[in-house]
N, C-alpha and C positions, 0 to 999 in steps of 0.2 A: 599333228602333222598338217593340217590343214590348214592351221594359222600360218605355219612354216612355207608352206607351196607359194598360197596365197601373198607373200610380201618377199620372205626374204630369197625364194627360187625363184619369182617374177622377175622376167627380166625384165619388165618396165620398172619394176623397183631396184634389186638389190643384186640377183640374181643374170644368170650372164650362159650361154649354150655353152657346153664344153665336149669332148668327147674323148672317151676311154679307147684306148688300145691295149688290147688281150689277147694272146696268140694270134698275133695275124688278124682277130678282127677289131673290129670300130665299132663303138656304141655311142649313141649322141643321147647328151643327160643334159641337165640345169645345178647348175653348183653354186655356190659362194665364194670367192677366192680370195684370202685375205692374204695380204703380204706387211707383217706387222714389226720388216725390216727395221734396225736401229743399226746407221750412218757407224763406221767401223774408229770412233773417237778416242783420244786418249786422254784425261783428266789425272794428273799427277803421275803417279802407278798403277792409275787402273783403266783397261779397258772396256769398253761396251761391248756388250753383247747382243751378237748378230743374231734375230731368230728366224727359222726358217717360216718359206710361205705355207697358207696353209687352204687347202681345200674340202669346202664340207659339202656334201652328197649321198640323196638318201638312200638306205641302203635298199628299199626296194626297186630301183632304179639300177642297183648292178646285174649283171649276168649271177645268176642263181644266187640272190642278195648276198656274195661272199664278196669282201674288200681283200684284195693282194697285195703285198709287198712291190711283188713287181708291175703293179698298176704301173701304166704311162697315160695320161692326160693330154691334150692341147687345146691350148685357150686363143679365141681370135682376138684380133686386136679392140680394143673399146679405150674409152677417153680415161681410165683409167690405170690401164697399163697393155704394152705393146703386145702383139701374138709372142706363143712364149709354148714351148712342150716343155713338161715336169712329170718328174718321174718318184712310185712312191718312195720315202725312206722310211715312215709307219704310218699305222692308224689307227684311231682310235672310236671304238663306237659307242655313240650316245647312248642314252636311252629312252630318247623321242625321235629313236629312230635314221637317226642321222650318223653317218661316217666323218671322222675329219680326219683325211689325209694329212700328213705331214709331208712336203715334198723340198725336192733340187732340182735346178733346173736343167735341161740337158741338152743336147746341139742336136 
């Protein structure tokens, strides 16, 4: 977990301030945000598949380290993609510790 904080939750590295919205409250955490989109193409009969973005965050860093379904996130704007609220659709937890949202994104 410590290699983990240290590079890829720095936000001088990899890492980027996000904050949780859960019953009415706000918690402000360090995530990862990957959006590992593929462009919606068609190549003969077959189409690409879209995949959704994804957020990882550790779990000791949630409210009573449990990950929600109905987690809602919002990311500020940075040079690699625009402010943006996402809401969870699953998640999955590591076992170094780490949560990875699966999310969409919502108005």
């Amino acid at each position: 977990m410590d290699d983990l904080a240290g590079s890829f939750f720095n936000t001088d590295e990899f890492g980027e301030e996000v904050t949780l919205i859960r019953g009415g409250n706000s918690y402000a955490m360090k995530g990862l945000y990957d959006s590992p989109e593929v462009a919606n193409e068609s190549v003969g009969e077959v189409s690409a598949i879209a995949h959704a973005p994804r957020l990882f965050v550790r779990i000791s860093d949630l409210p009573d380290s449990k990950p929600r379904k109905t987690d809602v996130f919002t990311l500020g704007n940075t040079p690699f993609h625009p402010a943006m609220k996402l809401s969870a659709i699953d998640f999955v937890s590591e076992k170094d510790g780490v949560i990875v949202y699966r999310l969409e994104e919502t108005k």
